[in-house]
N, C-alpha and C positions, 0 to 999 in steps of 0.2 A: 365421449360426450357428443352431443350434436351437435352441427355447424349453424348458427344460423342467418338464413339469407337475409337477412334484413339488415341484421349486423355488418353493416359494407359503409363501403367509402374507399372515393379514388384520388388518389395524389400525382402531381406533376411537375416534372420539372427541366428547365431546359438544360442537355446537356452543355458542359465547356470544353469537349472534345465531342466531336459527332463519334459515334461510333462506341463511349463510353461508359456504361451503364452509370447513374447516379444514385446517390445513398438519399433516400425522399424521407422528409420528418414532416414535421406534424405543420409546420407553416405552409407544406406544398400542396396541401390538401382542399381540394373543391368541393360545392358543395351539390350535390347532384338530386336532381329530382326521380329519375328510377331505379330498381337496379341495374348495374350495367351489364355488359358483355365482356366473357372472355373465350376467345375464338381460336383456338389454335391450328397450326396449317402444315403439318408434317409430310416430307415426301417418306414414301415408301415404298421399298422396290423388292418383288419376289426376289430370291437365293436362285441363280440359273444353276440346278444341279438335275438332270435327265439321269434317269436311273433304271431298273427295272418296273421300281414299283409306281404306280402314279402317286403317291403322295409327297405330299406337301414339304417342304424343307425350312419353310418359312421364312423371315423377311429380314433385308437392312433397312433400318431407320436412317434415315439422310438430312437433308438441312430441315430446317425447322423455321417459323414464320410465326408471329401470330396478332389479331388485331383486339383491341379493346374498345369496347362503345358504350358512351354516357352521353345522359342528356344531363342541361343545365340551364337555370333561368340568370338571364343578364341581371345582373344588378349594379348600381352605383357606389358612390363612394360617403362617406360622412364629414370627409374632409377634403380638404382639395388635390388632387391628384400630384403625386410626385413621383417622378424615373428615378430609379427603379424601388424604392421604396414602400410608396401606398401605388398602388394600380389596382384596378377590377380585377375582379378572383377570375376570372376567364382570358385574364389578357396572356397567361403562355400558352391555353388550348389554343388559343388563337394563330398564334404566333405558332407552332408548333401546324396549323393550317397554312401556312406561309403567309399571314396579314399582320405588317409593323404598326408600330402604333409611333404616336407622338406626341409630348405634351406640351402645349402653349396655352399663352395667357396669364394674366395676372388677376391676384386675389378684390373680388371677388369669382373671377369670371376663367377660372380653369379649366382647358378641356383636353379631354384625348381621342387620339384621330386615328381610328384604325382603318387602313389603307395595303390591296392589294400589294407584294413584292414577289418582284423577277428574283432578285438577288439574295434576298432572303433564304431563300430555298436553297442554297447552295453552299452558303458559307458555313464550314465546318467547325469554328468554332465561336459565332455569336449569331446562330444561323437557329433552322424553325427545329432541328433534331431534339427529342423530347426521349426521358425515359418516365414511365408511368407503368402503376400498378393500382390493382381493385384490393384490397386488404377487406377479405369475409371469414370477420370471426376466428382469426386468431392464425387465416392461411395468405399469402401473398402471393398472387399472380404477376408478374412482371415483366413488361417488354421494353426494350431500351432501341437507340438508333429508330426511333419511330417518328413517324410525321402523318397529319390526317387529312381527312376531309372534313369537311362544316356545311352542315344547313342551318338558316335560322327563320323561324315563324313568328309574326306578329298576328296571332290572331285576337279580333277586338275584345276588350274587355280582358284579356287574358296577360301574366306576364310574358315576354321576350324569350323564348324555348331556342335555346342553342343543343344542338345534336352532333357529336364530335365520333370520327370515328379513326383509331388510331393502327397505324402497320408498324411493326417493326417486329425485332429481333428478339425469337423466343427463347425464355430462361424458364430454368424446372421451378415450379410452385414449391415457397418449404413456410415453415411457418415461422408468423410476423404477426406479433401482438395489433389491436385496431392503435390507429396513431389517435392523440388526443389533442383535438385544435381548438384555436379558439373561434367559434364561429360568428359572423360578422350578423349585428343587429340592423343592416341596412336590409328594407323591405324592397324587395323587387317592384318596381313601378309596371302598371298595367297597359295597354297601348291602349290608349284612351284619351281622350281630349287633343287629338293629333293635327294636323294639317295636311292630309293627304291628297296628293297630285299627283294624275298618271299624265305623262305629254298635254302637260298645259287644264287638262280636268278635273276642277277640283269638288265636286260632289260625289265620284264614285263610291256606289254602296258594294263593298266587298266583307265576308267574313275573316280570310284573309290573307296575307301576303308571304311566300317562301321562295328565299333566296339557297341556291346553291350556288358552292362551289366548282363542282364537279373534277375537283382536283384529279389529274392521272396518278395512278400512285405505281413505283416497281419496287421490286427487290435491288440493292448492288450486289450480287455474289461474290463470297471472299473465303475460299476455303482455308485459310489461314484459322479463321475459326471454328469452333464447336458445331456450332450453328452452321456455321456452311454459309452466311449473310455479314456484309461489312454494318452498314443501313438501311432501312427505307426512302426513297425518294421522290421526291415531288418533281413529273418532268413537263408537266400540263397544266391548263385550267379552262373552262369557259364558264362563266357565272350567268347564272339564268335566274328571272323571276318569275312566278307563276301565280296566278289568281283568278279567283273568280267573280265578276263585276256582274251588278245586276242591267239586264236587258237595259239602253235606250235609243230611241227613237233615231236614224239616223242624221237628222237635224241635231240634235242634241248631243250624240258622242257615238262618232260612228269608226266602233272599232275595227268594222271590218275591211274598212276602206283605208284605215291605216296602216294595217298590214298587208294590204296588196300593192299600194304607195310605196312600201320600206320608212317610211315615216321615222324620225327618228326622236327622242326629246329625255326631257328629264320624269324619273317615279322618285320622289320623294316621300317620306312618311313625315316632315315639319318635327318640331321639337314636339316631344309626350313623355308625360301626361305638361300639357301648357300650365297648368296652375302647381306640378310638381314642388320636388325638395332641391334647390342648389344641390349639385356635383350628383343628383339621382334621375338623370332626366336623359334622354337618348333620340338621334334622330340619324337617319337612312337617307342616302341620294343614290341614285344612278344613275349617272346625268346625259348618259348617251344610251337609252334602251332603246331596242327595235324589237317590235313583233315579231314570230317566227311562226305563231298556229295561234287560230281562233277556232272554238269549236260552238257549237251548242252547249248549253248547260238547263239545269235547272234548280233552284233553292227554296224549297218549301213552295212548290207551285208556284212561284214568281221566278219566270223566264231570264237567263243570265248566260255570260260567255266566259266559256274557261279561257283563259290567257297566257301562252310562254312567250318570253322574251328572253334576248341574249342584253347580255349589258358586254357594251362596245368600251373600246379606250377612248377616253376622250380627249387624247393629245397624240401629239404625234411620238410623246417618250412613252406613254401609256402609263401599266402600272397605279390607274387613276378610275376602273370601269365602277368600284363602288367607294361609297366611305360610310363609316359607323362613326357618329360624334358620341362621346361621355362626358354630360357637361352639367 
């Protein structure tokens, strides 16, 4: 019978041993806006056997890798956020990117804090190491000891597009009925009705705003296993923002002279949508960005500067260069 692609959905879960593949049911499952990717990354090495004839002797298969990639739209909660029980469906891709989260506040006014960690990333067993698989139609692809990178886009009007891309340790595809969840009736809020400020300016017309990671990711080699891999690991990061602002006048917001400056300051996006649902509402700081390239641009014939920026520590323990509130 045929497989079909559309019939998919990816589940996640943090390991409690790094390095342990986990058994994912139907509560670990996200909800993803395309289909994803499943990437595998096998070494493979000719047979050294020289002989008379020139042919082929063909190959050993050796360790194996492989990554998986979904997107997903942020969404809130319906009720007020509780560790580890109600959290946003996104909060272990996260986590699994090395960013903790945290819940404070009292009812009415609950929120969760997701924030860069150094330490995160290393702790092997309450740490970012995720096992996840794509389940299409009836087959199961799975990678365990994995950890990702994240971009996220606020483009206006549009919902909060998280982009998740996961490394870890390749297992063989066998077949796995689709899991059956219950999926959550909270509507993704649009980035709309925002408050956005780049260093102190608050009318920039921008369509809109992406944040990387740019997480470093390796292998740990362990030939102890199968796979020839113990983990993935996260040994890096520089978070960069990018956007496109429309042309102004250099009286009025004069980008380029803050990039030759080093200027430094806060990009916020304010709480959105402002007139939003309790516990469905989300807002962005970077509170220490600096420019790094301004270029030319243009958007529908109306003159504009593409923009990257690093987002700095803003302490001296760091650990602090962005925060995503759910609130």
């Amino acid at each position: 019978m045929p497989i079909l692609a559309s019939r998919c959905q990816v589940a996640i879960k943090q390991e409690a041993v790094a390095g342990t593949a986990q058994t994912l049911a139907a509560a670990d499952v996200v909800l993803t806006t395309d289909l994803p990717t499943f990437t595998p990354d096998v070494e493979i090495a000719d047979r050294a056997a020289l002989s008379a004839a020139l042919s082929p002797r063909g190959v050993v298969t050796g360790a194996r890798m492989a990554k998986i990639a979904f997107k997903m739209n942020l969404r809130g909660l319906a009720t007020a956020a509780v560790d580890p029980t109600n959290l946003p469906d996104f909060s272990v891709p996260f986590r699994g990117c090395g960013i903790q989260l945290a819940v404070s506040g009292t009812t009415p006014n609950e929120i969760t804090t997701f924030t860069p960690s150094s330490s995160l990333i290393s702790d092997e067993t309450t740490g970012a190491y995720c096992s996840l698989a794509i389940y299409r139609d009836g087959k199961q692809y799975l990678i365990h000891g994995a950890v990702g990178e994240l971009s996220i886009t606020w483009k206006r009007g549009a919902p909060t597009l998280a982009e998740c891309e996961f490394t870890g340790v390749y297992n063989a595809p066998t077949d796995v009925a689709l899991l059956v969840p219950t999926y959550t009736a909270v509507v993704e809020p649009p980035f709309a009705s925002a408050a956005l400020t780049v260093l102190g300016f608050t009318t920039a017309k921008i369509d809109q705003l992406t944040l990387k990671l740019n997480n470093a990711i390796t292998m740990r080699p362990y030939p102890n296993n199968a796979s020839g891999f113990f983990t993935a690991q996260i040994t890096g990061r520089r978070p960069t923002l990018s956007f496109a602002a429309e042309e102004e006048l250099a009286a009025t917001k004069n980008w380029w002279g803050e990039w030759i400056a080093g200027t430094t300051g806060s990009i916020a996006t304010g709480t959105y949508p402002s007139t939003g649902t309790n516990y469905n509402q989300f807002s962005f700081t970077g509170p220490k960005a600096q420019y790094t390239g301004v270029k030319h641009d243009s958007r529908d014939g109306i003159a504009a500067s593409t923009i990257e920026a690093v987002l700095q520590a803003n302490s001296s323990a760091g650990d602090d260069e962005f925060s995503l509130v759910q609130t």
